[in-house]
TORKOLKOL-776873 format. One record per residue (C-alpha): residue in one letter; residue number from 1; x, y, z. Coordinates in nm, 2 decimals, always signed. Each point is the difference from the previous one (the first is absolute). Last residue first. Layout:
REM TORKOLKOL-776873
 residuo num      u      v      w
       A NUM      X      Y      Z
...
//
This chain:
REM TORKOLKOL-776873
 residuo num      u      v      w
       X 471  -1.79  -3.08  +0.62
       X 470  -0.36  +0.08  +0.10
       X 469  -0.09  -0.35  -0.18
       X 468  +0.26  -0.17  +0.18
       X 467  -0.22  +0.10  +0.32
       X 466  -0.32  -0.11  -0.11
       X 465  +0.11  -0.32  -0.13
       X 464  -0.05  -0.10  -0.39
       X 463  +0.39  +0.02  -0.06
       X 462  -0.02  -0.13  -0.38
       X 461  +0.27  -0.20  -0.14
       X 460  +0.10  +0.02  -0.38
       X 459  +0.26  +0.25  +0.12
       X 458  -0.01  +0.24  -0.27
       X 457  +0.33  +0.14  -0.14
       X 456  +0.13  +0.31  +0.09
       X 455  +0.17  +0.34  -0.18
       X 454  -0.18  -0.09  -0.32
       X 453  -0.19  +0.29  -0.06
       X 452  -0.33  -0.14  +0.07
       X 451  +0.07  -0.21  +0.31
       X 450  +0.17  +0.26  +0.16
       X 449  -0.29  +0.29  -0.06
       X 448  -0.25  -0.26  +0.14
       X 447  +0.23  -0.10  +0.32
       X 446  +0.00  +0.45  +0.06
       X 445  -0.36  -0.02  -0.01
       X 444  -0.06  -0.29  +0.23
       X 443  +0.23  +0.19  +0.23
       X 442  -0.19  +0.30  -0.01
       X 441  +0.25  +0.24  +0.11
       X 440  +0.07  +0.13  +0.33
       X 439  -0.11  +0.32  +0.19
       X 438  +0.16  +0.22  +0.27
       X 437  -0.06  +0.40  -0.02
       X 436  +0.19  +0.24  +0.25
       X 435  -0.02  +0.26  +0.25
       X 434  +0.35  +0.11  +0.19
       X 433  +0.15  -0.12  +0.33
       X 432  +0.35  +0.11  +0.06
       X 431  +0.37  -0.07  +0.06
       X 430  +0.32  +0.18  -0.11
       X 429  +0.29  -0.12  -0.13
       X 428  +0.39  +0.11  -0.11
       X 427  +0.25  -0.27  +0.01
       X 426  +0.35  +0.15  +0.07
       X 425  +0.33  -0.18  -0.02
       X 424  +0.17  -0.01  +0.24
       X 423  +0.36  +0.05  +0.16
       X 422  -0.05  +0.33  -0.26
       X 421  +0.17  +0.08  -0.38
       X 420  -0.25  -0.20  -0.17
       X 419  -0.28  +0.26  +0.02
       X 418  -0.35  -0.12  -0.24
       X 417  +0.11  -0.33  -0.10
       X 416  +0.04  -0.09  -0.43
       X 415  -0.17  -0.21  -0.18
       X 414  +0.17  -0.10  -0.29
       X 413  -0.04  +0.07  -0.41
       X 412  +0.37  -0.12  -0.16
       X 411  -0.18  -0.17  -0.31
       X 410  -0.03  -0.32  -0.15
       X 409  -0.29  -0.10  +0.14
       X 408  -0.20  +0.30  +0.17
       X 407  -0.11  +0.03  +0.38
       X 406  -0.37  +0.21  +0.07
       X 405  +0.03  +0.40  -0.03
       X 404  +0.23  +0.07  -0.20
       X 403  +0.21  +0.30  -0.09
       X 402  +0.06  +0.05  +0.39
       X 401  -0.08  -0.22  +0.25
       X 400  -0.05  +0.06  +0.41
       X 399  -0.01  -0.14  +0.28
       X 398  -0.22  -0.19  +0.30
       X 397  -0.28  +0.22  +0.05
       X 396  -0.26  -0.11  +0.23
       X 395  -0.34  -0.06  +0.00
       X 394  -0.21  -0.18  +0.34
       X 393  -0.37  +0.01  -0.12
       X 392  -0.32  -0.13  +0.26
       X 391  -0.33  +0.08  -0.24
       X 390  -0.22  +0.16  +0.22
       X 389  -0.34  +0.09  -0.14
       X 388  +0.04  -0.33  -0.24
       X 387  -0.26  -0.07  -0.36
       X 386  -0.06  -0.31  -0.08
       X 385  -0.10  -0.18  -0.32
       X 384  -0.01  -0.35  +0.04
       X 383  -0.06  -0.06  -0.38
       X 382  +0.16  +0.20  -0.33
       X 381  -0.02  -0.20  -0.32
       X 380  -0.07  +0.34  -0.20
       X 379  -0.34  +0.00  -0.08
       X 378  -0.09  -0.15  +0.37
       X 377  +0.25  +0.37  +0.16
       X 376  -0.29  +0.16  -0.25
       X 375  -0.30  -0.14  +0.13
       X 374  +0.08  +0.00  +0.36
       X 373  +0.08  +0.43  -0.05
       X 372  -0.32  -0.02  -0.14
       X 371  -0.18  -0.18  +0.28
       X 370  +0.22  +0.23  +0.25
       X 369  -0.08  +0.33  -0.16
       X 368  -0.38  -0.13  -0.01
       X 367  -0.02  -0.07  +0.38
       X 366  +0.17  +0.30  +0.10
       X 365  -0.28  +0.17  -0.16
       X 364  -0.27  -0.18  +0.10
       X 363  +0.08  +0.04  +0.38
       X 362  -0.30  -0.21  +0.15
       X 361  +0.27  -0.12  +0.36
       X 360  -0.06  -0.41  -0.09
       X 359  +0.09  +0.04  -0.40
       X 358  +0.34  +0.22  +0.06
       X 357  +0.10  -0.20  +0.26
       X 356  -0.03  -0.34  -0.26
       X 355  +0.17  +0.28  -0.26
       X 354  +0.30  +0.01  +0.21
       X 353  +0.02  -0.32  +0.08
       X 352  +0.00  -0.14  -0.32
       X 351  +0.34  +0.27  -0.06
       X 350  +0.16  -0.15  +0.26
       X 349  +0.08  +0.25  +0.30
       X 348  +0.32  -0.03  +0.17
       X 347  +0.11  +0.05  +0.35
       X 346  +0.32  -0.16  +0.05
       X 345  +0.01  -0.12  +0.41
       X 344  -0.23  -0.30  -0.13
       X 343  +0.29  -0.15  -0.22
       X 342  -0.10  -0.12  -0.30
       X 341  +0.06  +0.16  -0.32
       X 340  +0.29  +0.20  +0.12
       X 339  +0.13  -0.29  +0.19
       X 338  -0.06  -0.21  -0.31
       X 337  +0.18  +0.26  -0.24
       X 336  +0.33  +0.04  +0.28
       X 335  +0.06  -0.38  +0.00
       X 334  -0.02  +0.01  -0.38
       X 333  +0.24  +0.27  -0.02
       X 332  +0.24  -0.12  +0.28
       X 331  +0.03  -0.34  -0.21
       X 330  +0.23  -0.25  +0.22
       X 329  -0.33  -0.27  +0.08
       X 328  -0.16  +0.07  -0.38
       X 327  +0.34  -0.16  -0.20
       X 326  +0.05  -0.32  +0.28
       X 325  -0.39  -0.07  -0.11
       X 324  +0.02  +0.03  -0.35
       X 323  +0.33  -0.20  +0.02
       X 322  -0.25  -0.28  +0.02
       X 321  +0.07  -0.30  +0.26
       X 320  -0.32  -0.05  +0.17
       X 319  -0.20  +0.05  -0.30
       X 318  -0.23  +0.28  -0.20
       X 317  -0.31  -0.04  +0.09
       X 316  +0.02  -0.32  +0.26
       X 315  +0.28  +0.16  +0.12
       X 314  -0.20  +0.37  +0.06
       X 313  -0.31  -0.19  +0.15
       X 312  +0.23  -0.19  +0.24
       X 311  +0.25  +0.31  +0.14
       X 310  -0.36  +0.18  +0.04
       X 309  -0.19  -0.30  +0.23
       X 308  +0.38  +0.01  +0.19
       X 307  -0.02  +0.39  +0.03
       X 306  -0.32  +0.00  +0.14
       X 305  +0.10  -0.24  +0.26
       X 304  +0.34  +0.13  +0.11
       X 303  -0.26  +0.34  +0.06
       X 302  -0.16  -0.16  +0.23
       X 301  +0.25  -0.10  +0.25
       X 300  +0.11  -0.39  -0.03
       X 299  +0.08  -0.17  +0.33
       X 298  -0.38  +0.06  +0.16
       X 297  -0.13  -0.20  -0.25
       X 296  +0.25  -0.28  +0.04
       X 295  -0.14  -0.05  +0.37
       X 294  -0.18  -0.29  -0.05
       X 293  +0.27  -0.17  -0.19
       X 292  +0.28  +0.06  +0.27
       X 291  -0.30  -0.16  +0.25
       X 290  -0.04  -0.35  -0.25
       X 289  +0.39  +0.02  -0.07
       X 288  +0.07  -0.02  +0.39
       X 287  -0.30  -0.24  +0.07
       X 286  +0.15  -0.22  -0.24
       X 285  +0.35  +0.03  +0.11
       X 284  -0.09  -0.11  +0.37
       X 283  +0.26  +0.27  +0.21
       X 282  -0.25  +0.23  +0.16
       X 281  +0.17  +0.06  +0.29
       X 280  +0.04  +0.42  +0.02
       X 279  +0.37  -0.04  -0.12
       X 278  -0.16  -0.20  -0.33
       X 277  -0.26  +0.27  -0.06
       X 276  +0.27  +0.27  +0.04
       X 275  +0.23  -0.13  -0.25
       X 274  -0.27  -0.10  -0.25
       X 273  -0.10  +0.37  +0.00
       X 272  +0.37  +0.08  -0.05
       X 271  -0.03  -0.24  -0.26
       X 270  -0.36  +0.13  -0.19
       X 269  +0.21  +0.38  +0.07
       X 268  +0.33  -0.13  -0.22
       X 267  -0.26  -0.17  -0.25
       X 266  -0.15  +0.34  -0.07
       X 265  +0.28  +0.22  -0.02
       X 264  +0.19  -0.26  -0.28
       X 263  -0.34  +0.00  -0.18
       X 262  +0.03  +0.36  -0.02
       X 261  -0.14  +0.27  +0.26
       X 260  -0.21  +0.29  -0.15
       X 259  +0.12  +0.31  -0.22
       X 258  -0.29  +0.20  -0.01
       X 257  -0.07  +0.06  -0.36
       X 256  -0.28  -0.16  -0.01
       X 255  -0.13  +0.16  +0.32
       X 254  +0.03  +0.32  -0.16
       X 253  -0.19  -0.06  -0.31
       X 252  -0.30  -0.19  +0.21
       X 251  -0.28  +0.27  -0.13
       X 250  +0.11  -0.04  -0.35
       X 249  -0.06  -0.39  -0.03
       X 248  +0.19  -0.23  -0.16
       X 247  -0.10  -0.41  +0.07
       X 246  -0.24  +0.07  -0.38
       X 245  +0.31  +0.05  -0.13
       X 244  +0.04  +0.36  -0.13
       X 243  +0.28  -0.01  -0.28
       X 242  +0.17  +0.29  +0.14
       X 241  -0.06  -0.07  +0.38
       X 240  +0.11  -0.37  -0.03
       X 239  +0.30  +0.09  -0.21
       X 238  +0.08  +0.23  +0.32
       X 237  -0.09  -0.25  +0.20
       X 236  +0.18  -0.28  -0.17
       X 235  +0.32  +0.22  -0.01
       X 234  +0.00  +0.15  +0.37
       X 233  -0.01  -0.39  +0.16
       X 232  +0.34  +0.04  +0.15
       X 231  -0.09  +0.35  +0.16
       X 230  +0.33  +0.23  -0.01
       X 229  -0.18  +0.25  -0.28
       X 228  -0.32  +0.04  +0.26
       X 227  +0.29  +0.16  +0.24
       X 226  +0.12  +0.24  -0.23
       X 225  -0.39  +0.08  -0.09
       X 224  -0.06  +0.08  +0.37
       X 223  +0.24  +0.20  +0.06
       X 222  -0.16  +0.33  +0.11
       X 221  -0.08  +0.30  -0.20
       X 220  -0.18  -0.19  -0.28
       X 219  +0.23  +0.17  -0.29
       X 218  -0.08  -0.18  -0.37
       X 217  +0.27  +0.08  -0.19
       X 216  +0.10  +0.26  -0.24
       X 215  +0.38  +0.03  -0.17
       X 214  +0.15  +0.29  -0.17
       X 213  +0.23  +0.07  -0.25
       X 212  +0.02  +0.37  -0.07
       X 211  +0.11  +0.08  -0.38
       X 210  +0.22  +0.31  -0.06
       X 209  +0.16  +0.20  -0.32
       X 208  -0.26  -0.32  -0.20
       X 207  -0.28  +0.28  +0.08
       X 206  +0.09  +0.25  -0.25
       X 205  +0.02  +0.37  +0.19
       X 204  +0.33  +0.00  +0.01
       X 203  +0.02  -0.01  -0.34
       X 202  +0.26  -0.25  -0.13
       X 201  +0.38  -0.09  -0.10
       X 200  +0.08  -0.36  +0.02
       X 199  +0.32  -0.12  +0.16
       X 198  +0.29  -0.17  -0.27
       X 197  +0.10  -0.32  +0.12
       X 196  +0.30  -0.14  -0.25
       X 195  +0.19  -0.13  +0.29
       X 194  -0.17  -0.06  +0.35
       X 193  -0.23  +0.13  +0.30
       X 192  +0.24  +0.37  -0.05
       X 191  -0.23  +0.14  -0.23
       X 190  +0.12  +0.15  -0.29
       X 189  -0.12  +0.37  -0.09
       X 188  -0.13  +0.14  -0.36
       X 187  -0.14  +0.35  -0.09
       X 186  -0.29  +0.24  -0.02
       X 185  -0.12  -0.14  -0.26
       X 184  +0.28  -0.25  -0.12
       X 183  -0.24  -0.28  -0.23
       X 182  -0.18  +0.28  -0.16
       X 181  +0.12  +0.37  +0.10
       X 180  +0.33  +0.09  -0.06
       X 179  +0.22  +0.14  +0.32
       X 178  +0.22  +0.30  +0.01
       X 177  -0.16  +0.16  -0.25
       X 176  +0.20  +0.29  -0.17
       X 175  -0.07  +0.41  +0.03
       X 174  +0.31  +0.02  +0.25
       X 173  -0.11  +0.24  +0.20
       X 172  -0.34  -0.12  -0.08
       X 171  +0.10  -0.35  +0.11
       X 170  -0.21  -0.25  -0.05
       X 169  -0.19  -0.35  +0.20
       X 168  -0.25  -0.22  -0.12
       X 167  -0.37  -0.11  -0.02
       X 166  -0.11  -0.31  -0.21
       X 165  +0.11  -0.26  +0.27
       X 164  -0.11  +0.14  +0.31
       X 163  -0.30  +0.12  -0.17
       X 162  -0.25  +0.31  +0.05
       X 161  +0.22  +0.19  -0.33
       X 160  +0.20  +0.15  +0.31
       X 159  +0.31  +0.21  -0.19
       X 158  +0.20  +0.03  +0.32
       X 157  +0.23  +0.34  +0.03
       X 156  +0.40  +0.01  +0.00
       X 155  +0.12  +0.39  +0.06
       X 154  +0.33  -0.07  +0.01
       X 153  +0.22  +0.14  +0.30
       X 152  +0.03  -0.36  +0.16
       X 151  +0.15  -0.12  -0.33
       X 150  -0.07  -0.35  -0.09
       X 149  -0.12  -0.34  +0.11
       X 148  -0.28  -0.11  -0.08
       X 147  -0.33  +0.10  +0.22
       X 146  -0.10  -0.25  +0.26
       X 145  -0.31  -0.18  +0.04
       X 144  -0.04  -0.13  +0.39
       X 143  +0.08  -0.38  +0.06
       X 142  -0.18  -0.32  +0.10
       X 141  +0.11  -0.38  +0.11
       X 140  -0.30  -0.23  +0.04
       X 139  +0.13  -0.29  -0.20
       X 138  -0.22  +0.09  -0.29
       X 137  +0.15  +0.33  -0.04
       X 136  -0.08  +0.36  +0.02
       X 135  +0.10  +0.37  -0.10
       X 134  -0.19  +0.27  +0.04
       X 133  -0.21  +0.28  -0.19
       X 132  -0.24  +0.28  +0.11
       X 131  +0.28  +0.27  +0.02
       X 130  -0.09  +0.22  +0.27
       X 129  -0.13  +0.35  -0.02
       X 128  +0.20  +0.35  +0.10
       X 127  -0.16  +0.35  -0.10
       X 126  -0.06  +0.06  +0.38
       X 125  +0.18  +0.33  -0.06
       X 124  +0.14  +0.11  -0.36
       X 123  +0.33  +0.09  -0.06
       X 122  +0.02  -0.07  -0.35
       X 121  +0.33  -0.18  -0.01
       X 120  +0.07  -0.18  +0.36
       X 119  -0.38  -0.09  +0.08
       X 118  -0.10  +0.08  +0.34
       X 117  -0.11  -0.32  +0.19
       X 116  -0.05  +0.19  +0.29
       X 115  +0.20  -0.20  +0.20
       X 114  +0.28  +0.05  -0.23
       X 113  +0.32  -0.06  +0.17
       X 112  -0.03  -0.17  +0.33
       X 111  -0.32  -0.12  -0.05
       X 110  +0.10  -0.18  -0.36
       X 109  +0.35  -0.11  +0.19
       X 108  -0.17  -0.15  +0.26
       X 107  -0.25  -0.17  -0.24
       X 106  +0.26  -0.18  -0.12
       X 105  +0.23  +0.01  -0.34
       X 104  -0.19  +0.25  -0.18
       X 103  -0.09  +0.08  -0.37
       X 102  -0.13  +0.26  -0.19
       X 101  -0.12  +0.02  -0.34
       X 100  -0.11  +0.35  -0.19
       X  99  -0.36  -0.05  -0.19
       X  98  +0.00  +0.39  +0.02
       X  97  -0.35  +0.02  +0.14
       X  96  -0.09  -0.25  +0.17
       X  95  +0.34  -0.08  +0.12
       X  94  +0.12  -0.36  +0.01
       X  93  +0.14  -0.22  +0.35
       X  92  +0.14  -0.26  +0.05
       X  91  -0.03  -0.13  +0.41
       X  90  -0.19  -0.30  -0.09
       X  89  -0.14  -0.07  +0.31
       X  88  -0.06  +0.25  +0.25
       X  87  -0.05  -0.17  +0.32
       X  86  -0.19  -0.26  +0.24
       X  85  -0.07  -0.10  +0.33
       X  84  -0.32  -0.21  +0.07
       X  83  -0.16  -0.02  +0.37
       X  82  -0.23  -0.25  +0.14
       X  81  +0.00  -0.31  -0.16
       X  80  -0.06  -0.29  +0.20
       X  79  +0.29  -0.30  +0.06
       X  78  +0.18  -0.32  -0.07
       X  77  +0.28  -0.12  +0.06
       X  76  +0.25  -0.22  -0.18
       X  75  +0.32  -0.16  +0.05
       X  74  -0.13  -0.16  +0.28
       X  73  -0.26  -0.22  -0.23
       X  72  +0.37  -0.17  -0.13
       X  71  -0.09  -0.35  -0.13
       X  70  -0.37  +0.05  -0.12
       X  69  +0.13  +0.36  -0.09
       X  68  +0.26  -0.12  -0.21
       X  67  +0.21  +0.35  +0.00
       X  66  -0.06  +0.23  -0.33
       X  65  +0.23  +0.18  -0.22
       X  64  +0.37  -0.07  +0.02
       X  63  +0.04  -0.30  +0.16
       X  62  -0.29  -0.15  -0.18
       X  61  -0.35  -0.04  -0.05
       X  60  -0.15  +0.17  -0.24
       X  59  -0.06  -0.28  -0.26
       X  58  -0.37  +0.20  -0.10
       X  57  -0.21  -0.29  +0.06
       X  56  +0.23  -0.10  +0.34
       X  55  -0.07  +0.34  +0.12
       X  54  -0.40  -0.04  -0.03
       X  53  +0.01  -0.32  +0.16
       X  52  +0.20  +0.14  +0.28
       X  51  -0.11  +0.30  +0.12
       X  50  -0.41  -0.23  -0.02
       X  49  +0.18  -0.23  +0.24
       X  48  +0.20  +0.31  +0.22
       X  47  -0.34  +0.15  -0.02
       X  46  -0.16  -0.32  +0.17
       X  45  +0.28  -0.02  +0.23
       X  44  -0.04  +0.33  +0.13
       X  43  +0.35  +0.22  -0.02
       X  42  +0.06  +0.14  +0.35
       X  41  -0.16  +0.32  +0.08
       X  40  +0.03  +0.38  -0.02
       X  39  -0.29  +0.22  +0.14
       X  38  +0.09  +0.29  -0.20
       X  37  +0.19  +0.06  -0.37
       X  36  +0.23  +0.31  -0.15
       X  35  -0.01  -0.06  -0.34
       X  34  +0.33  +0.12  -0.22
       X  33  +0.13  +0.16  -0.32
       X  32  -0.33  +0.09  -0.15
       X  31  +0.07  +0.20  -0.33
       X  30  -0.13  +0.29  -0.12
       X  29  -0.15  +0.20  -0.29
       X  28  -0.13  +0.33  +0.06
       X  27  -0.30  +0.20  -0.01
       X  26  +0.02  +0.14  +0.35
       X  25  -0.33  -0.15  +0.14
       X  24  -0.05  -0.21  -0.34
       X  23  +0.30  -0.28  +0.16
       X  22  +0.09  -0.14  -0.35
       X  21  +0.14  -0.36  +0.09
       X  20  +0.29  -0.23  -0.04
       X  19  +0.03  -0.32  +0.23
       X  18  +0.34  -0.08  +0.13
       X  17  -0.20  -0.08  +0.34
       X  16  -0.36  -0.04  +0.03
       X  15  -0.24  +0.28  -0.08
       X  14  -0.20  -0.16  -0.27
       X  13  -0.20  -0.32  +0.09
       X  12  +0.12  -0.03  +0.38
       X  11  -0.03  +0.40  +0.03
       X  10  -0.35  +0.00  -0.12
       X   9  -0.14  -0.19  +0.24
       X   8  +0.13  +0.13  +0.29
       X   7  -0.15  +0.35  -0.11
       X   6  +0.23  +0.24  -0.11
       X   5  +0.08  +0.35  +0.20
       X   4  +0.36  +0.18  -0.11
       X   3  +0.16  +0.19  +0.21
       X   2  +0.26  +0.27  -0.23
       X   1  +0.32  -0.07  -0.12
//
């Protein structure tokens, strides 16, 4: 088959493995059997987390599908695109001009004897087009259309009506049908995932043939959101951040998240302290406590303060012992949002801002796009409207679905991974930085809409501070 050039992109959305597509260069439909992948790593733990969550939703894993990548990260790895390998796919076949159906067993056997896709009755060159139908299944399994069986001699054509189901197979040698159209079409096969499966026949260009599942997370290029998610005091300053407690500011987002030394840390240094007070002679208990007292400043860093003014506002908001708080200290998505928001190495531009520059530097018309564009993002409930030059983006494709794209009581539908027949299973990913829009909604707007349909009932306690008010 000949080189084919997709962009990195493209090939995690349609070009992963087992996916069908028309390849326009030599108007043909193929099928990807494998990706070749670069700069190979271990499985990161906040993929193997998001890995996780998303198998557990479908019930993938299992012995026979997906390892517990929480439990077994070394069973995966992951990788960058760089080379896709494909094939022919269906290999049946029907003359454009005599309607005449062939068949082959591999594409050794189609190079070996009819490279030139020459049809057996009319001769003609190049006359050869593939059958745009296939068989699939909820579970992931798939299989080529096959004609009945019957003589090899028989000239058997395909009477394509544009539907799997309302097209069918005859015999002009025979001049009978060798399939009905309606529920048979072009005919019936079991699957092998249990009793009383039949697959589904279907176009192969209908999207349910092939569903990427892919998963996007915030990519900093270092580790500093892993080692944000080990700070003990992560859930009131994330809370703190979201809420925006009059303690929260922007600017000191990274020392917040600094994890500082615990109470336990502390006391152990106010005793070693002790320790080296008493060895230098100062042994009158008083004067000890008075100095250790004096120099308690110097045994909390900075940060430990910030935090501590944060961890108060948040339990005097919501308490010290709300699951709200547990909930926000293991959420990668919040996390990701406030970094995103907040953190000085991700240059964004809010909307206000915009128009402020637009005001001092005399540009009119800038100024006017931005008012209006204000205007509108008000009309809709839309405030802190950013916009990102670099937008930090790790996406990777996990697996792949067929007949449905999300899971389905009741039903077979699974998630299935790209190559299962390797020591690993293959995680395909590629980082980049792309432009993108960050905004939130009116909260006061979305409490209204609550209210009035019934979804919440008023508090009967108004939050007249400054910073409950911008929750």
């Amino acid at each position: 088959m000949p080189e084919m050039h997709r962009g990195k992109n493209q090939v995690l959305f349609r070009y992963t493995p087992e996916a069908v597509f028309r390849y326009n260069e030599i108007n043909a439909w193929c099928k990807v059997n494998s990706i070749e992948m670069k700069n190979s790593r271990s499985l990161p733990k906040a993929l193997a987390e998001s890995l996780a969550h998303m198998l557990h939703g479908w019930d993938a894993i299992g012995p026979n599908n997906f390892p517990d990548p929480e439990k077994f990260p070394n069973k995966y790895e992951v990788g960058e695109p760089y080379q896709v390998h494909y094939t022919l796919y269906p290999l049946v076949f029907v003359c454009r001009d005599c309607k005449r159906v062939h068949w082959y067993q591999n594409i050794d056997n189609l190079m070996k004897f009819n490279y030139n896709l020459k049809c057996r009755s009319c001769e003609s060159r190049d006359a050869l087009t593939q059958v745009p139908y296939m068989f699939i299944h909820e579970c992931g399994r798939t299989e080529s259309v096959y004609i009945p069986k019957h003589s090899r001699e028989h000239i058997i054509i395909m009477i394509n009506r544009g539907r799997f189901q309302e097209s069918n197979w005859y015999c002009k040698t025979c001049n009978l049908p060798l399939t009905t159209p309606g529920k048979q079409g072009l005919g019936l096969r079991a699957c092998q995932c249990g009793p009383r499966k039949l697959k589904r026949g279907s176009t192969l260009q209908d999207p349910s043939v092939h569903y990427t599942h892919t998963i996007s997370l915030v990519d900093t290029g270092d580790t500093f959101l892993e080692q944000a998610l080990e700070n003990s005091s992560l859930g009131e300053t994330l809370l703190g951040g979201l809420l925006r407690t009059e303690s929260y500011h922007a600017e000191d987002f990274e020392d917040l998240l600094v994890s500082g030394p615990v109470g336990g840390e502390v006391e152990d240094k106010r005793a070693r302290l002790r320790e080296d007070l008493m060895s230098k002679g100062k042994t009158d208990e008083q004067e000890l406590e008075m100095l250790l007292n004096l120099m308690e400043s110097h045994l909390a860093i900075p940060q430990l303060s910030k935090q501590q003014h944060l961890q108060s506002e948040v339990h005097a908001l919501v308490g010290a012992t709300s699951p709200f708080i547990m909930q926000a200290g293991k959420s990668r998505p919040l996390l990701e949002y406030l970094f995103v928001r907040d953190h000085p190495r991700m240059q964004s531009y809010e909307l206000s801002s915009l128009l402020e520059m637009a005001l001092e530097q005399g540009d009119e018309l800038a100024r006017e796009r931005f008012k209006a564009d204000k205007q509108v993002a008000e009309r809709l409930g839309i405030v802190n409207l950013s916009v990102l030059d670099a937008f930090p983006l790790l996406l990777a494709a996990i697996g792949y679905s067929r007949v449905y794209s999300e899971p389905k009581l009741g039903t077979t539908a699974m998630i299935r991974p790209f190559i299962d027949n390797r020591p690993k299973i293959p995680i395909y990913a590629i980082q980049s930085t792309t432009e993108a829009m960050m905004f939130e909604l009116d909260p006061w707007r979305e409490a209204a809409w609550l209210l009035e349909n019934g979804f919440a009932a008023n508090p009967g306690k108004l939050y007249c501070s400054e910073y409950t008010r911008g929750a």
